[in-house]
N, CA, C and O atoms as a CHARMM CRD file, in Angstrom:
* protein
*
  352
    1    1 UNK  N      0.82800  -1.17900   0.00000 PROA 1      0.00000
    2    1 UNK  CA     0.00000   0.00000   0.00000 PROA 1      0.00000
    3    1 UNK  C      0.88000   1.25400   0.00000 PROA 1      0.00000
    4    1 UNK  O      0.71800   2.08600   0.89200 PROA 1      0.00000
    5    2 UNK  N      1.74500   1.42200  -0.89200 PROA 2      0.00000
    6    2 UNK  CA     2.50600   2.53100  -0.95900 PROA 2      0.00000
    7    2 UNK  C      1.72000   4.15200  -1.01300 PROA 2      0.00000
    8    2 UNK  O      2.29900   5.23800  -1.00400 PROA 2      0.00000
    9    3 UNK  N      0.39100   3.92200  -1.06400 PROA 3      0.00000
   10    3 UNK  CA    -0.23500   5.45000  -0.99100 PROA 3      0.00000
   11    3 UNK  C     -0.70300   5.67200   0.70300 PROA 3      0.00000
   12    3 UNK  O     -1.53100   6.54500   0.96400 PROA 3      0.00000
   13    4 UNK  N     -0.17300   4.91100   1.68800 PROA 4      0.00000
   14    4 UNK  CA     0.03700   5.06900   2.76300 PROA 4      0.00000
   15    4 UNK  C      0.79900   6.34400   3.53100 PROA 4      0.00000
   16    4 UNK  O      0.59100   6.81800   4.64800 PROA 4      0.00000
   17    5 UNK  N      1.82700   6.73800   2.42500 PROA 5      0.00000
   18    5 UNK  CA     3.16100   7.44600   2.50500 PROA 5      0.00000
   19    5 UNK  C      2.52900   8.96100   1.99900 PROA 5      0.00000
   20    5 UNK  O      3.08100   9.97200   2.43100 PROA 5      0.00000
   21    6 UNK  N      1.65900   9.05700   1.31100 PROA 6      0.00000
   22    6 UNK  CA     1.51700  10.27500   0.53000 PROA 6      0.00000
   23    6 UNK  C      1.61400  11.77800   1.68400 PROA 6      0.00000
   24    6 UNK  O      2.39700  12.72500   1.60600 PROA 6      0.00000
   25    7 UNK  N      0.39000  11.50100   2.82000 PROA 7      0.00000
   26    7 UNK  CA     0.47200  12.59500   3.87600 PROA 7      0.00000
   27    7 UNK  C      1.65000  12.31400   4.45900 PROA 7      0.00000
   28    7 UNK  O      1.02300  12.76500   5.41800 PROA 7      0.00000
   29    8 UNK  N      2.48200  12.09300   4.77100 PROA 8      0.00000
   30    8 UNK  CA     3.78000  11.91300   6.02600 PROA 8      0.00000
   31    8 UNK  C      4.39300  12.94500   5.35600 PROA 8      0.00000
   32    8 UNK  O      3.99100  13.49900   4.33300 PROA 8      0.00000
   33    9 UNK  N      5.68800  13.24100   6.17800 PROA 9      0.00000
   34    9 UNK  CA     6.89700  13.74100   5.60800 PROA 9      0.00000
   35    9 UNK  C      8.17500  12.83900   6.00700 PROA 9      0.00000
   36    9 UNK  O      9.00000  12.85400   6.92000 PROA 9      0.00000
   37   10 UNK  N      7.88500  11.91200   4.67700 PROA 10     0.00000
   38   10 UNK  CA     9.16100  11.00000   5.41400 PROA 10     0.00000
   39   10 UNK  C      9.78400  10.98400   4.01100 PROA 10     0.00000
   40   10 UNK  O      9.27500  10.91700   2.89300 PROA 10     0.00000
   41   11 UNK  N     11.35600  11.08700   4.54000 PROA 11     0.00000
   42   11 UNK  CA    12.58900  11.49400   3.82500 PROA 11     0.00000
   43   11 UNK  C     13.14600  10.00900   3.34900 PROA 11     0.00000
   44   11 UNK  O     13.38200   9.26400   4.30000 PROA 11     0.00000
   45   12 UNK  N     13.31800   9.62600   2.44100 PROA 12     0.00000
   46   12 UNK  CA    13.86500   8.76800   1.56200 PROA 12     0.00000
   47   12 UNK  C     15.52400   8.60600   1.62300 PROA 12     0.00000
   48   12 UNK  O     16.23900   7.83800   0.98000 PROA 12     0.00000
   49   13 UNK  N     15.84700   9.51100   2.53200 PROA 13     0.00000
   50   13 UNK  CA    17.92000   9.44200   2.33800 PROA 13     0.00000
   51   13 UNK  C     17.70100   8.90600   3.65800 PROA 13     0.00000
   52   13 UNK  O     18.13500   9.79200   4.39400 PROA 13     0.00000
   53   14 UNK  N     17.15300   7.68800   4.59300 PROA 14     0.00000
   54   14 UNK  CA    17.60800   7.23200   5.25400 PROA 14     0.00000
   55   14 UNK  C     17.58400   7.81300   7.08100 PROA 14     0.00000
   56   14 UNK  O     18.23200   7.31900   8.00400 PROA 14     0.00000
   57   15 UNK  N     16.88300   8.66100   7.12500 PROA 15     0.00000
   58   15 UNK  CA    17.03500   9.57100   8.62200 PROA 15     0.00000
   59   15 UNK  C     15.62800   8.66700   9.10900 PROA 15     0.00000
   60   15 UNK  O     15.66000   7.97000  10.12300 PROA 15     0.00000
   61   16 UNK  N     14.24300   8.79800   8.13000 PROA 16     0.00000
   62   16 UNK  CA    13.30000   8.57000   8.60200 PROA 16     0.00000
   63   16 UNK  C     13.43000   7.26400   8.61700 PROA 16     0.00000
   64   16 UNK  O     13.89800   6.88400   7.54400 PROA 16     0.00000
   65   17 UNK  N     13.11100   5.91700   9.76800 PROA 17     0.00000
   66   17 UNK  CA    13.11300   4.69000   9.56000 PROA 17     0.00000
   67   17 UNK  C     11.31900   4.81300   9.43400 PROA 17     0.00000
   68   17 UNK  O     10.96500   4.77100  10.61200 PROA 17     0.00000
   69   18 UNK  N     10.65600   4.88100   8.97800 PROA 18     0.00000
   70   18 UNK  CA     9.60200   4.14300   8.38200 PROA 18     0.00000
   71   18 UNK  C      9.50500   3.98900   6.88600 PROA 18     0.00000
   72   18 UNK  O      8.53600   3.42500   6.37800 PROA 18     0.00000
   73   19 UNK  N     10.54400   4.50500   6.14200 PROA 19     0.00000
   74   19 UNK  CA    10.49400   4.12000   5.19600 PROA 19     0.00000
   75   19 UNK  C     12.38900   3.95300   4.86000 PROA 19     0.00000
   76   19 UNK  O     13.19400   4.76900   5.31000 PROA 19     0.00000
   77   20 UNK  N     12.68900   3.05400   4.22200 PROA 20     0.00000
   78   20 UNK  CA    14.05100   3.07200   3.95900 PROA 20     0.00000
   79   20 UNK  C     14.52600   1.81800   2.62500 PROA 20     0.00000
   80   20 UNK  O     14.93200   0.67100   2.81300 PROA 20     0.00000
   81   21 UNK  N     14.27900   2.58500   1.20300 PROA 21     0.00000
   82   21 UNK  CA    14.09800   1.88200   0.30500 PROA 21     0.00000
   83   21 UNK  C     15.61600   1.77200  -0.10700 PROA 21     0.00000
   84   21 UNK  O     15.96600   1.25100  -1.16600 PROA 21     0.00000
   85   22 UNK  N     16.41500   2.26200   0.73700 PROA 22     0.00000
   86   22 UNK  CA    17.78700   1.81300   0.09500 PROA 22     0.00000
   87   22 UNK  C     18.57500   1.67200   0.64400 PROA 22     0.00000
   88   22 UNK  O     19.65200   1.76400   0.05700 PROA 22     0.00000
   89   23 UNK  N     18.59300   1.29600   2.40000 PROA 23     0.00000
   90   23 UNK  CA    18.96500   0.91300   3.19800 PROA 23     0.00000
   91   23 UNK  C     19.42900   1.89200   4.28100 PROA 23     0.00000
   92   23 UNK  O     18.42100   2.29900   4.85900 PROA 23     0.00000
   93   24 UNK  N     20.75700   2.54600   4.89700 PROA 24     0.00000
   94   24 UNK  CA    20.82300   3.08200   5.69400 PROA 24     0.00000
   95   24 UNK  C     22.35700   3.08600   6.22500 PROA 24     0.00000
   96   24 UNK  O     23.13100   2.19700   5.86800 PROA 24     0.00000
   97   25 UNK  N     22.69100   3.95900   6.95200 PROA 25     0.00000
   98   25 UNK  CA    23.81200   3.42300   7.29900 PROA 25     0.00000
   99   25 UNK  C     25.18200   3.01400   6.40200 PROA 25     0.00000
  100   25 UNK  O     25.16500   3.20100   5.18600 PROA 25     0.00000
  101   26 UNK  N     26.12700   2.56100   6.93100 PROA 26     0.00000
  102   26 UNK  CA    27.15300   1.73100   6.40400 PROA 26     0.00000
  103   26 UNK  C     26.35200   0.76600   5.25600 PROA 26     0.00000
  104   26 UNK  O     26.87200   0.86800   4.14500 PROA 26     0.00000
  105   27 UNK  N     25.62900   0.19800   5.29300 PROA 27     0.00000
  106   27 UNK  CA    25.08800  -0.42300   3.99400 PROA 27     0.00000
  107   27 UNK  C     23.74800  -0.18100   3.50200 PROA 27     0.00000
  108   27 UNK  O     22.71200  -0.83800   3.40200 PROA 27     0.00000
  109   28 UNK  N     24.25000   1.35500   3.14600 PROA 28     0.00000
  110   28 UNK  CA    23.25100   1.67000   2.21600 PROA 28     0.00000
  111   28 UNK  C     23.43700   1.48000   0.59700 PROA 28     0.00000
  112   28 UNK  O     24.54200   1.44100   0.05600 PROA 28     0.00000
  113   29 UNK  N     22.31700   1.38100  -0.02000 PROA 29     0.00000
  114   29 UNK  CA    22.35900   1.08400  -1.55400 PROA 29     0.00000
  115   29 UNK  C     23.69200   1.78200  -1.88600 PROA 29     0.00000
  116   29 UNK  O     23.88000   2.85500  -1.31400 PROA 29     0.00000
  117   30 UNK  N     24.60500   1.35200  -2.69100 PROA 30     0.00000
  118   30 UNK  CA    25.79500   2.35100  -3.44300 PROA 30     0.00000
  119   30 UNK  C     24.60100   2.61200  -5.05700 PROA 30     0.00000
  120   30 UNK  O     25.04600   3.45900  -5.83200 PROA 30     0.00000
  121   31 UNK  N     23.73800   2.18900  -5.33200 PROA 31     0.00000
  122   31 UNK  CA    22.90100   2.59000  -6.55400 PROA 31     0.00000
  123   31 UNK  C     22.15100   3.83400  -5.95500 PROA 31     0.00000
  124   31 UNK  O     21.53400   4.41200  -6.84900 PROA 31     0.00000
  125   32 UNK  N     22.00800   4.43400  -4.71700 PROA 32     0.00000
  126   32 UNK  CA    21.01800   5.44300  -4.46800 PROA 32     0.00000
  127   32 UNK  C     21.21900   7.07300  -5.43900 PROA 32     0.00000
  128   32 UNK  O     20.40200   7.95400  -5.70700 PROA 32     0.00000
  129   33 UNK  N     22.82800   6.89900  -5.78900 PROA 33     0.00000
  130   33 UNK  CA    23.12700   8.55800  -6.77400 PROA 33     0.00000
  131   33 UNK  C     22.11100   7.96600  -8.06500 PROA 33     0.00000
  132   33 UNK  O     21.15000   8.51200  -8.60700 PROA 33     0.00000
  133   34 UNK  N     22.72100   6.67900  -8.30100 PROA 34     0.00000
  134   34 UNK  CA    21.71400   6.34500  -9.75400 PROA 34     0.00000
  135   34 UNK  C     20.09300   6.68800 -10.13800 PROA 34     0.00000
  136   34 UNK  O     19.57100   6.96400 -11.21800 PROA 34     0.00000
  137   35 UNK  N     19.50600   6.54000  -8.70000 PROA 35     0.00000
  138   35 UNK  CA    18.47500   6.27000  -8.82600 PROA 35     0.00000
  139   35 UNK  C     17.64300   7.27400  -8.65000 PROA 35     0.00000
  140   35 UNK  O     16.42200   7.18200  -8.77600 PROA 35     0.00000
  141   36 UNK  N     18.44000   8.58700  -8.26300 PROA 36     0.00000
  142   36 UNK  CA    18.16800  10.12400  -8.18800 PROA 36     0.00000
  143   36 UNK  C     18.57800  10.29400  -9.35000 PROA 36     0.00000
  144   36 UNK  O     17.55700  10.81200  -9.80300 PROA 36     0.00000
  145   37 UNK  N     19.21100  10.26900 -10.11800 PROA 37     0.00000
  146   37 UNK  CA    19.25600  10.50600 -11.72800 PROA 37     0.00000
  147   37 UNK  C     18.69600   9.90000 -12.58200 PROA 37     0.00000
  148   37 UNK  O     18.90700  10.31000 -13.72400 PROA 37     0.00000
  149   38 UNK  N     17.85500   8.81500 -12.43900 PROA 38     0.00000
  150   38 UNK  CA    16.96300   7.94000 -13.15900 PROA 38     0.00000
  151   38 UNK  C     16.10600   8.91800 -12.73400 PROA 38     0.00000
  152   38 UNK  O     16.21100   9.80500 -13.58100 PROA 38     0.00000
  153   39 UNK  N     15.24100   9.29600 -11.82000 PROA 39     0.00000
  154   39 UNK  CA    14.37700   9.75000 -11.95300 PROA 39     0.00000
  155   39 UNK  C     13.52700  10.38700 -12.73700 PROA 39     0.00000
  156   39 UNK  O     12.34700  10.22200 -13.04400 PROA 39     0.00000
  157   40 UNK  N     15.16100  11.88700 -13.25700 PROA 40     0.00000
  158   40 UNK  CA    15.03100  12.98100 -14.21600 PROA 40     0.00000
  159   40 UNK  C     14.35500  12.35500 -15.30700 PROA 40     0.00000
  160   40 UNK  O     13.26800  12.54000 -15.85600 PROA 40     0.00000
  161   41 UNK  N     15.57100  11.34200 -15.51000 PROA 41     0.00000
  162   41 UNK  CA    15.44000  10.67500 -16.85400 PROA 41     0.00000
  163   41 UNK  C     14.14700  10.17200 -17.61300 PROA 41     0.00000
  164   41 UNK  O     13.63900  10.23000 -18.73300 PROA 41     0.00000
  165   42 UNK  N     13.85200   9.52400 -16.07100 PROA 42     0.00000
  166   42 UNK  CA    11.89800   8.63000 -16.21300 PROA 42     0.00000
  167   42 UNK  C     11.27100   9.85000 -16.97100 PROA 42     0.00000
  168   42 UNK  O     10.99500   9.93500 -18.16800 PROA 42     0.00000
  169   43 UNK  N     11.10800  10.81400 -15.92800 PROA 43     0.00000
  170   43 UNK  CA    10.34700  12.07100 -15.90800 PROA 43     0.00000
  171   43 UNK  C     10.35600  12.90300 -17.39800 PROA 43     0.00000
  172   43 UNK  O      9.42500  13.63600 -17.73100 PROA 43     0.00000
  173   44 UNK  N     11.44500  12.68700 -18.15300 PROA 44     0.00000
  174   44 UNK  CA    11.87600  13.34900 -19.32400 PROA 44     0.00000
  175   44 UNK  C     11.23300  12.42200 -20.04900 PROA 44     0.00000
  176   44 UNK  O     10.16200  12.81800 -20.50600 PROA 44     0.00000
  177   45 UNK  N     11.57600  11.16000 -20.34100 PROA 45     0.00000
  178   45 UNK  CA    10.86600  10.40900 -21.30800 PROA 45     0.00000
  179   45 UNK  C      9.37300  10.18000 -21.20000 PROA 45     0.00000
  180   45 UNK  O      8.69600   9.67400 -22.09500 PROA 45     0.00000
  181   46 UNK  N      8.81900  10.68600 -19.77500 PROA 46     0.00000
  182   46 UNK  CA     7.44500  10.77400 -19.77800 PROA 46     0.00000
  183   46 UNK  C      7.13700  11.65000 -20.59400 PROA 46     0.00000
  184   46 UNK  O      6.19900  11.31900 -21.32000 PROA 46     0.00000
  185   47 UNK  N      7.61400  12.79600 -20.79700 PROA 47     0.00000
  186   47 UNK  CA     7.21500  14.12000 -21.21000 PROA 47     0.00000
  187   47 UNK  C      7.08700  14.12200 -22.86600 PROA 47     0.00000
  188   47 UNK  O      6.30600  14.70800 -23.61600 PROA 47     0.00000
  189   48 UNK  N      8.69600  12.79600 -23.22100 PROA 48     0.00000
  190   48 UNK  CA     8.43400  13.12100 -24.28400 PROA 48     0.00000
  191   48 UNK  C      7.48800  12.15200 -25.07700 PROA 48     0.00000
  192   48 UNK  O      7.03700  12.48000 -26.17500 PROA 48     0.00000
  193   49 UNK  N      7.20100  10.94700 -24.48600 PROA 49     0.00000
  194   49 UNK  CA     6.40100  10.10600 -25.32700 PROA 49     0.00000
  195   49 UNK  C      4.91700  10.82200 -25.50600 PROA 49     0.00000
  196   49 UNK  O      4.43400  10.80800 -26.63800 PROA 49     0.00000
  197   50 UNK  N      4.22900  11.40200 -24.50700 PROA 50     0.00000
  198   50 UNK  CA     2.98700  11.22300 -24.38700 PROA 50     0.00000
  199   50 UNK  C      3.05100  12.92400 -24.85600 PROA 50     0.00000
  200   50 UNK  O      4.06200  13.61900 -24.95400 PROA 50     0.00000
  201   51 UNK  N      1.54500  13.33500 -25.11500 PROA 51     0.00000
  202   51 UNK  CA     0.88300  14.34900 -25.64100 PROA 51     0.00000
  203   51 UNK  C      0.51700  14.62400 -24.03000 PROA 51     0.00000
  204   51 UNK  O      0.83600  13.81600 -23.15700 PROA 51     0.00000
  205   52 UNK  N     -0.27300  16.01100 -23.72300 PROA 52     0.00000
  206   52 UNK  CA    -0.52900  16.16600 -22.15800 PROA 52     0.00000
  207   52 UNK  C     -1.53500  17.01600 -22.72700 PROA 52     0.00000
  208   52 UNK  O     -1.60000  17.44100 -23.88100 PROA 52     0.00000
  209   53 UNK  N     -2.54700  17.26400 -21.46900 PROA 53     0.00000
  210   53 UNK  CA    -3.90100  17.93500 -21.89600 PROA 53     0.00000
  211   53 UNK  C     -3.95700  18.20400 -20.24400 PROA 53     0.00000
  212   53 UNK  O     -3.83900  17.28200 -19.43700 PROA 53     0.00000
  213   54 UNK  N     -4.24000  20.21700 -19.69200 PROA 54     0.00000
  214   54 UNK  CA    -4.82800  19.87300 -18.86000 PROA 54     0.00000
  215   54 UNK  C     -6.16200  19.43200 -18.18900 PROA 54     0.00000
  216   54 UNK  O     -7.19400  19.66000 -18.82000 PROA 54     0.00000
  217   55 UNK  N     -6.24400  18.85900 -17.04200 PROA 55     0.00000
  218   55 UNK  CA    -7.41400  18.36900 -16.50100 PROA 55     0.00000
  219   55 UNK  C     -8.47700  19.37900 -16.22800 PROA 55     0.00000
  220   55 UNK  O     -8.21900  20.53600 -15.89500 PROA 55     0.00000
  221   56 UNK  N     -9.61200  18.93000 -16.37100 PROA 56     0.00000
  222   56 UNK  CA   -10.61200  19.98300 -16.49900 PROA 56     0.00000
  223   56 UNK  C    -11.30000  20.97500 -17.52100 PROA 56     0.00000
  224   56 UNK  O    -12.05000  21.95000 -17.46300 PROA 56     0.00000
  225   57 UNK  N    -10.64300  20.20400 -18.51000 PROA 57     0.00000
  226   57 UNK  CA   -10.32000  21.53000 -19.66600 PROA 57     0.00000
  227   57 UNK  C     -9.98200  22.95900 -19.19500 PROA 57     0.00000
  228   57 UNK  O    -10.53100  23.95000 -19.67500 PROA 57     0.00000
  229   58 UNK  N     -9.00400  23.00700 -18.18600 PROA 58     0.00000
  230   58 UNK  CA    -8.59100  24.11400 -18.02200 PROA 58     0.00000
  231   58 UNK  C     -7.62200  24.41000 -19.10500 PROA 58     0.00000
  232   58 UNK  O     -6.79600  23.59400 -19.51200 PROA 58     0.00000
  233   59 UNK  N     -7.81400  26.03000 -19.70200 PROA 59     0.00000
  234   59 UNK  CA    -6.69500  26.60800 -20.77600 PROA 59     0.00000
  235   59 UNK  C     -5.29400  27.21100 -19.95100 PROA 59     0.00000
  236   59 UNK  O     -5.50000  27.72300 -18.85000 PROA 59     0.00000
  237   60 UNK  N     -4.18900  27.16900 -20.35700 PROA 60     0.00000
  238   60 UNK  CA    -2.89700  27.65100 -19.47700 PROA 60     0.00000
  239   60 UNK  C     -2.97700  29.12200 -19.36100 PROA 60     0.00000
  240   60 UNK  O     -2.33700  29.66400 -18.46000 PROA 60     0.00000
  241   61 UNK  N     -3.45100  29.58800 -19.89700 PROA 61     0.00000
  242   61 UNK  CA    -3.57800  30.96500 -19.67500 PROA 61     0.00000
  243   61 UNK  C     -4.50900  31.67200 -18.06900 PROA 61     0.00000
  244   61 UNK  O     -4.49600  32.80300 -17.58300 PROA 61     0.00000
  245   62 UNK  N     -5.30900  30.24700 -17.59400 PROA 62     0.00000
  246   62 UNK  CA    -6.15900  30.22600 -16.24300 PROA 62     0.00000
  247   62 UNK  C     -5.41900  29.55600 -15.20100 PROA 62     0.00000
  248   62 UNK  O     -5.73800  29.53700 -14.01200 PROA 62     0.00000
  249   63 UNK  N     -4.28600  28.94000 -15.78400 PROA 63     0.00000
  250   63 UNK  CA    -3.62800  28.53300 -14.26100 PROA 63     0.00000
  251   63 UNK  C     -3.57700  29.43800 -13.51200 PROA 63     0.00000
  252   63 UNK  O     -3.75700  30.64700 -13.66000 PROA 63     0.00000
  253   64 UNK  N     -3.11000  28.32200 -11.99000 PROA 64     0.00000
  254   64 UNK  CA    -3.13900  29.49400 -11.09100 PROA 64     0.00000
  255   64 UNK  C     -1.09300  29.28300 -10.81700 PROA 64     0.00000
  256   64 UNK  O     -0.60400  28.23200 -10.40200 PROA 64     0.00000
  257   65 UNK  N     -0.46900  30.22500 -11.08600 PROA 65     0.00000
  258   65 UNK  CA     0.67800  29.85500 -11.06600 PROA 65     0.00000
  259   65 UNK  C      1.39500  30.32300  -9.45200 PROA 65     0.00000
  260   65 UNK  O      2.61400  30.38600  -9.29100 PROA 65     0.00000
  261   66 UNK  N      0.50600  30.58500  -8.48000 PROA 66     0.00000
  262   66 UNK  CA     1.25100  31.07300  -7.32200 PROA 66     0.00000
  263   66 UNK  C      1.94100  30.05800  -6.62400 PROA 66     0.00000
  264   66 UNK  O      2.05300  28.86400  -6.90200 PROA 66     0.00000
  265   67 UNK  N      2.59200  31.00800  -5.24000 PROA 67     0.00000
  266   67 UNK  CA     3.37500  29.79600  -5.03900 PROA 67     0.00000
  267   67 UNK  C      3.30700  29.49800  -3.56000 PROA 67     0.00000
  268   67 UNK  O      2.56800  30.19000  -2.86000 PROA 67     0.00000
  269   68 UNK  N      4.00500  28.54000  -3.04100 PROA 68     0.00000
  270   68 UNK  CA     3.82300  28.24200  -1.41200 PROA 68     0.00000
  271   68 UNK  C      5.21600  28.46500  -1.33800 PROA 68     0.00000
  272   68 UNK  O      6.06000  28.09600  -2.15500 PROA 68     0.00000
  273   69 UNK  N      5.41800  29.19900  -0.12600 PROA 69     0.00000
  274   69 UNK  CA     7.02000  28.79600   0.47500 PROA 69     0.00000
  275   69 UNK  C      6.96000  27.87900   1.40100 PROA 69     0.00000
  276   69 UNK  O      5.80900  27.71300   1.80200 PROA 69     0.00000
  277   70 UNK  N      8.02200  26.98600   2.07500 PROA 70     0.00000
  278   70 UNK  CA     8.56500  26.18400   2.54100 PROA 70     0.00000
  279   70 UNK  C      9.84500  26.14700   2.50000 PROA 70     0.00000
  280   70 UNK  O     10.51200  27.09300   2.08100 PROA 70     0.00000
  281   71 UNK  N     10.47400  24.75900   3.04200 PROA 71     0.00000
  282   71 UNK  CA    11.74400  24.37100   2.54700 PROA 71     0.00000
  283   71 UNK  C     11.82200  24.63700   1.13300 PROA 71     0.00000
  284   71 UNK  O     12.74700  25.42000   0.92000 PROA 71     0.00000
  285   72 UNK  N     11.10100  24.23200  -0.12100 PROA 72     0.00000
  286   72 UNK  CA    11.29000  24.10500  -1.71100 PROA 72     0.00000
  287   72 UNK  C      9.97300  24.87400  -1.78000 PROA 72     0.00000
  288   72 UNK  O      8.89500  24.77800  -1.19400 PROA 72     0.00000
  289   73 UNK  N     10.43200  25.60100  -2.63300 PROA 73     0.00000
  290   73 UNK  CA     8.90300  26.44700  -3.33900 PROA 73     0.00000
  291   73 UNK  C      8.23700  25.32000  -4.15600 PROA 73     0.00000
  292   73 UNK  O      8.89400  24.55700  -4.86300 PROA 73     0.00000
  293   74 UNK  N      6.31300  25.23000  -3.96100 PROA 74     0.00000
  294   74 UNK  CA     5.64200  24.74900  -4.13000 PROA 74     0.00000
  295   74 UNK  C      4.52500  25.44900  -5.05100 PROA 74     0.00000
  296   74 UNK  O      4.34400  26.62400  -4.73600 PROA 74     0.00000
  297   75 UNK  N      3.74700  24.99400  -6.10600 PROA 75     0.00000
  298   75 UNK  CA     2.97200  25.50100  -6.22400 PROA 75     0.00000
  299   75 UNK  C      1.59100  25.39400  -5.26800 PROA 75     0.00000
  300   75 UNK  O      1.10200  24.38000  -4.76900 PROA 75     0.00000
  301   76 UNK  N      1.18900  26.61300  -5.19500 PROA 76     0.00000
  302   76 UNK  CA     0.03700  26.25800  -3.89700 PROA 76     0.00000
  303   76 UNK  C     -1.24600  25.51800  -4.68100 PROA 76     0.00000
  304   76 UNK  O     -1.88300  24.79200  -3.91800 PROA 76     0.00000
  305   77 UNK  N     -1.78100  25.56200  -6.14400 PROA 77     0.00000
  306   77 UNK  CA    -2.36000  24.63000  -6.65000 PROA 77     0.00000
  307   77 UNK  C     -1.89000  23.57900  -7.03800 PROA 77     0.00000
  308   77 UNK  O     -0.70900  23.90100  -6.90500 PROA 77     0.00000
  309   78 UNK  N     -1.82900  22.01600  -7.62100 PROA 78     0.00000
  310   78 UNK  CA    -1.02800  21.31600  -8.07700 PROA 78     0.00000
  311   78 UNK  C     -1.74400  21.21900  -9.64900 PROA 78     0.00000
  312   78 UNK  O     -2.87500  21.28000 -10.13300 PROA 78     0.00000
  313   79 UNK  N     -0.49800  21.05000 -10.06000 PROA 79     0.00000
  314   79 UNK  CA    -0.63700  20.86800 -12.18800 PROA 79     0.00000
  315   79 UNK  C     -1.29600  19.40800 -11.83400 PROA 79     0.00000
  316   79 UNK  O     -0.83600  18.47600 -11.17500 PROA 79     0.00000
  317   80 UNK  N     -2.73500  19.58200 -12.62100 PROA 80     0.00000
  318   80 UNK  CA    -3.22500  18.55600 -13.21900 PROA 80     0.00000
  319   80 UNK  C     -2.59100  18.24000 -14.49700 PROA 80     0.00000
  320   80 UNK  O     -2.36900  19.23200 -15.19100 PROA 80     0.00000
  321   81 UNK  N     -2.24400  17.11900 -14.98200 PROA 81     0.00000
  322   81 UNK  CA    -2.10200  17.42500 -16.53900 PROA 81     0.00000
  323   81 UNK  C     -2.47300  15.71700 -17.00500 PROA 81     0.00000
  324   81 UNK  O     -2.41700  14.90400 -16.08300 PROA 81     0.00000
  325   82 UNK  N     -2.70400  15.39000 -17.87800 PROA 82     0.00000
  326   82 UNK  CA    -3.39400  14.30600 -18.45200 PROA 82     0.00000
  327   82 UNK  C     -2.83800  13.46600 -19.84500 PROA 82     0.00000
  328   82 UNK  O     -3.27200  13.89400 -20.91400 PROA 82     0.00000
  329   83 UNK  N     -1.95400  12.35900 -19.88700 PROA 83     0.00000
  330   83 UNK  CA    -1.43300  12.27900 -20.61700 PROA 83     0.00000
  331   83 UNK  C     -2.34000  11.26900 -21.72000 PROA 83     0.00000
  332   83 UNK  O     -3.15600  10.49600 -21.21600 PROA 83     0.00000
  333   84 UNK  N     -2.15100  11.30100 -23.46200 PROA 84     0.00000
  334   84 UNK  CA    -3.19900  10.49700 -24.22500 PROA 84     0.00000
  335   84 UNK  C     -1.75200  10.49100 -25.49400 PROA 84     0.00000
  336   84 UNK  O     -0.72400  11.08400 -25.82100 PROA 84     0.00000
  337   85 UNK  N     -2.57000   9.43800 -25.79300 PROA 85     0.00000
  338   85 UNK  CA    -1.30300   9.11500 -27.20500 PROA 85     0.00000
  339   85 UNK  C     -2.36600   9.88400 -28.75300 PROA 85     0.00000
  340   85 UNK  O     -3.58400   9.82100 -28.92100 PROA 85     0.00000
  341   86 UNK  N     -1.59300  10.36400 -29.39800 PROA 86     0.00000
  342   86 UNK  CA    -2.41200  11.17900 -30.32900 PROA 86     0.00000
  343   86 UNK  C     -2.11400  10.59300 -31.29000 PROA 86     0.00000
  344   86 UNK  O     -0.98100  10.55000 -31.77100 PROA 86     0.00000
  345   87 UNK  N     -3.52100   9.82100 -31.88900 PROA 87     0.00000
  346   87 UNK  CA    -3.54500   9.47400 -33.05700 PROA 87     0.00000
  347   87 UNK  C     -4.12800  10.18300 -34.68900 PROA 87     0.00000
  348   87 UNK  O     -5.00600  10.94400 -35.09600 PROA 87     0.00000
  349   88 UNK  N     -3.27600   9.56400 -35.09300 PROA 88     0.00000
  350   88 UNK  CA    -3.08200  10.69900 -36.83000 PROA 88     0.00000
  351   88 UNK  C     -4.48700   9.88400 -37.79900 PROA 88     0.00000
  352   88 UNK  O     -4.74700  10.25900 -38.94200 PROA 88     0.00000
């Protein structure tokens, strides 16, 4: 049930023990730099395979682009966006 995790604030480098997907300590994953750079990568080839539409039929010109501060600036709405393969 990994959507267990969504409300927490639990940190993935190992401080938080309720979650620790790459171990910890002296034997932690040596793949963990990899797998922070896979990420990008996933994320890029998402972008480029698929076509995106936002949700709602909202037009980009109605986003709401403000922002939240925190630790990392946030948008205070979140991007819906909707991915479909476009056929010719």
């Amino acid at each position: 049930m990994p959507e267990r995790f969504l409300e927490s604030e639990i940190d993935v480098k190992g401080r938080d023990f309720e979650l620790i997907p790459f171990g910890a300590g002296r034997r932690i994953c040596p793949g963990l730099p990899l797998a922070y750079k896979m990420v990008h990568l996933r994320l890029a080839s998402l972008l480029y395979t698929f076509h995106w539409k936002l949700a709602h039929d909202l037009k980009s010109e109605d986003m709401d682009m403000t922002e939240k501060f925190g630790l990392s600036i946030h948008k205070s709405e979140p991007l819906l966006a909707i991915p479909f393969i476009f056929s010719i």
